[in-house]
C-alpha positions as a Python dict, from the first residue, in 0.01 Angstrom:
ca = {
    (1, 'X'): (0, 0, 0),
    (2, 'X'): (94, 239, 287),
    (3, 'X'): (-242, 253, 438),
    (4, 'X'): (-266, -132, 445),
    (5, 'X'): (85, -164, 595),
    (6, 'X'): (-5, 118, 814),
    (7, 'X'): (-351, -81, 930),
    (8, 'X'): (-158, -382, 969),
    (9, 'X'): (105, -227, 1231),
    (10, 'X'): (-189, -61, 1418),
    (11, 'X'): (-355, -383, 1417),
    (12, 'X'): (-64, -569, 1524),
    (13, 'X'): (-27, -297, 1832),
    (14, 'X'): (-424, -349, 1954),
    (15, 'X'): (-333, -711, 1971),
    (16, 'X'): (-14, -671, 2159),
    (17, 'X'): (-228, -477, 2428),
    (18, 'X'): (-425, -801, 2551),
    (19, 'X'): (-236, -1010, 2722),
    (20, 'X'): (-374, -1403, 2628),
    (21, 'X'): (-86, -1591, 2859),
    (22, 'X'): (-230, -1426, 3132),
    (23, 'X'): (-227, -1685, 3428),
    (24, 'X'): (-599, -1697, 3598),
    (25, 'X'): (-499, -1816, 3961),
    (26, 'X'): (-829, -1919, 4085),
    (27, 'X'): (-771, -2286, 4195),
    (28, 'X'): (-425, -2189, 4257),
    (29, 'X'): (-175, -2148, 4516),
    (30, 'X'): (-41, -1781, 4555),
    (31, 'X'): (289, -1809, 4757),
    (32, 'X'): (462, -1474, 4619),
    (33, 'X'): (376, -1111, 4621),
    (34, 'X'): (203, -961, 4347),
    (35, 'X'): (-170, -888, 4234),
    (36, 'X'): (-282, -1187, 4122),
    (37, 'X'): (-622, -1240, 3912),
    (38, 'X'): (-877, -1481, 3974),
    (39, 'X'): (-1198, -1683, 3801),
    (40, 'X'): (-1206, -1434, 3490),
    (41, 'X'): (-1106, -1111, 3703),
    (42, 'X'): (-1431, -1161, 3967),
    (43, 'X'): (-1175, -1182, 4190),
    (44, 'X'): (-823, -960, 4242),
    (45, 'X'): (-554, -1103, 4568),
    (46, 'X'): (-300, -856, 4645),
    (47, 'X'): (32, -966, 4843),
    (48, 'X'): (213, -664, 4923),
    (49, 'X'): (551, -625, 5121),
    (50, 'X'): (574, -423, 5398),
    (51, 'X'): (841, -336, 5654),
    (52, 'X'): (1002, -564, 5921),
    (53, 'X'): (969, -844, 5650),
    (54, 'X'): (630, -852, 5671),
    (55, 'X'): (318, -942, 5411),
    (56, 'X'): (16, -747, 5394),
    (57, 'X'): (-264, -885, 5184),
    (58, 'X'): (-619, -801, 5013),
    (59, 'X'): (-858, -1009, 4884),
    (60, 'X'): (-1141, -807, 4625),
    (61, 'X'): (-1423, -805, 4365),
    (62, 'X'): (-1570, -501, 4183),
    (63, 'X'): (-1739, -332, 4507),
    (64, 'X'): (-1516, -450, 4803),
    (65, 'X'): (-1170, -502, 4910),
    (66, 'X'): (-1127, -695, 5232),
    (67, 'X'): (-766, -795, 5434),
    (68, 'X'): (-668, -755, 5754),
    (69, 'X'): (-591, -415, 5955),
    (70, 'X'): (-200, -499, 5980),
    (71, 'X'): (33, -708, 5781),
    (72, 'X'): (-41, -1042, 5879),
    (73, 'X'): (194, -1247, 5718),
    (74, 'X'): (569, -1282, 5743),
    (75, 'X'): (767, -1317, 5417),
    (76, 'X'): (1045, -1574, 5582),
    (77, 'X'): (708, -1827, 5678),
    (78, 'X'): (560, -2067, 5444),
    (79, 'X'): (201, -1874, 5407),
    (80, 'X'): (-16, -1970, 5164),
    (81, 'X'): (-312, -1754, 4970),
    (82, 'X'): (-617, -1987, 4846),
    (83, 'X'): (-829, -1880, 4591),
    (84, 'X'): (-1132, -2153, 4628),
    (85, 'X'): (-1368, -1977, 4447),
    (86, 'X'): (-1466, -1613, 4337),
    (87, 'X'): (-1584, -1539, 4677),
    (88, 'X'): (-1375, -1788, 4911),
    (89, 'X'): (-1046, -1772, 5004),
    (90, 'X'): (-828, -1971, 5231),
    (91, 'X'): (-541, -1787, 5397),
    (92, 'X'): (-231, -1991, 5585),
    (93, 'X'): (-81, -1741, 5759),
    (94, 'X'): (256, -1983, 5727),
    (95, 'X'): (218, -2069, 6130),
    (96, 'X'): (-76, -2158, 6271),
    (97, 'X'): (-346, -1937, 6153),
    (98, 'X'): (-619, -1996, 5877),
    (99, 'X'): (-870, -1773, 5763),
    (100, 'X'): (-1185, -1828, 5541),
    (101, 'X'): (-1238, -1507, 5383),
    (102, 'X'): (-1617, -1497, 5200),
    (103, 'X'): (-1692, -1203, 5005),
    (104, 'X'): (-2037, -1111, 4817),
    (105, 'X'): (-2109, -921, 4510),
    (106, 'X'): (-2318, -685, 4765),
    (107, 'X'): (-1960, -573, 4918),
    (108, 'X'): (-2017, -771, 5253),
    (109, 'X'): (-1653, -957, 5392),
    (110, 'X'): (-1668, -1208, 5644),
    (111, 'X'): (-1360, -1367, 5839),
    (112, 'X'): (-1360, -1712, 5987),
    (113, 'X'): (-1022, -1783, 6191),
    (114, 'X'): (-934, -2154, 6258),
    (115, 'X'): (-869, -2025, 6619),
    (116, 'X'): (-1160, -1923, 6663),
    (117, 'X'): (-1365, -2170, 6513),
    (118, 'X'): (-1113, -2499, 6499),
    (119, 'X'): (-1299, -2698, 6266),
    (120, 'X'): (-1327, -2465, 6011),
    (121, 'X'): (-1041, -2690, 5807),
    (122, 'X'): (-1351, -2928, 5736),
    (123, 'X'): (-1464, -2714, 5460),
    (124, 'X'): (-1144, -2628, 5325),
    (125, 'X'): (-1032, -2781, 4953),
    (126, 'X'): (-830, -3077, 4936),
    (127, 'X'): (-618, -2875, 4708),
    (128, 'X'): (-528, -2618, 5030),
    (129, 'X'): (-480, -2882, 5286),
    (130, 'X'): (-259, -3068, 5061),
    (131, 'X'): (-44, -2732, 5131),
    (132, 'X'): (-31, -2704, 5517),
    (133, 'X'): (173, -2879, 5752),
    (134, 'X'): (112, -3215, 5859),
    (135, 'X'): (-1, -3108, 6215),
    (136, 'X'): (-215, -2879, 6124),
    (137, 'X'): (-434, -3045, 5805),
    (138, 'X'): (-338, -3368, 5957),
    (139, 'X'): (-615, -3292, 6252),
    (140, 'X'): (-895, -3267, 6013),
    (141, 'X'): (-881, -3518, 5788),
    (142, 'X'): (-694, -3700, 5544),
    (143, 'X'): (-470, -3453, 5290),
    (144, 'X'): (-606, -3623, 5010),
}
């Protein structure tokens, strides 16, 4: 009788270690800081503070980590993080900044600012533009 209750409570402990509520945020708006797992943990986004009220932010899989060199985003500003996919991410920087970040599975990262390349908004998921200011989604399309 001991060793069954015994099994039981050990059991019950092993169980208690996975977490099954866990929120999977690919598809999903990240607007808070935190590490934040994506599409079955392919993907990680980190939001981190950092001083003067500033954001800094990483985007990752198993071999690379990308973000930029300084904290580009300011708490006070509506920013949005994008998770499109395991290796796309759409970054509102909460001004007038976006940012296609593509990683592979080799470890490559590739940026894509919308002020360097304007249209870039054209590829971006309803589900993101629905999230930026009028002016700014507004000139590439309907929100829809």
């Amino acid at each position: 009788m001991k060793g069954s209750l015994l099994l039981t409570v050990a059991i019950a402990g092993f169980a208690g270690c996975a977490n099954p509520t866990a929120i999977d945020f690919g598809s999903k708006p990240i607007q808070t800081p935190g590490t934040f797992h994506c599409f079955r943990d392919q993907l990680v986004v980190k939001v981190e503070r950092a001083p003067e009220g500033k954001l800094d932010y990483s985007v990752g899989n198993k071999k690379v980590a990308a973000g930029p060199g300084k904290p580009a985003l300011r708490e006070r500003d509506p920013w949005v993080i994008f998770p499109e996919a395991a290796d796309r991410v759409w970054i509102f920087d909460g001004a007038k900044d976006v940012t296609l970040i593509e990683i592979s599975t080799e470890g490559a990262s590739k940026f894509t600012s919308s002020q360097v390349v304007p249209d870039i908004l054209i590829r971006a998921p309803a589900e993101f533009r629905r999230l930026l200011p009028a002016d700014l989604a507004g000139e590439h399309g309907p929100k829809s």
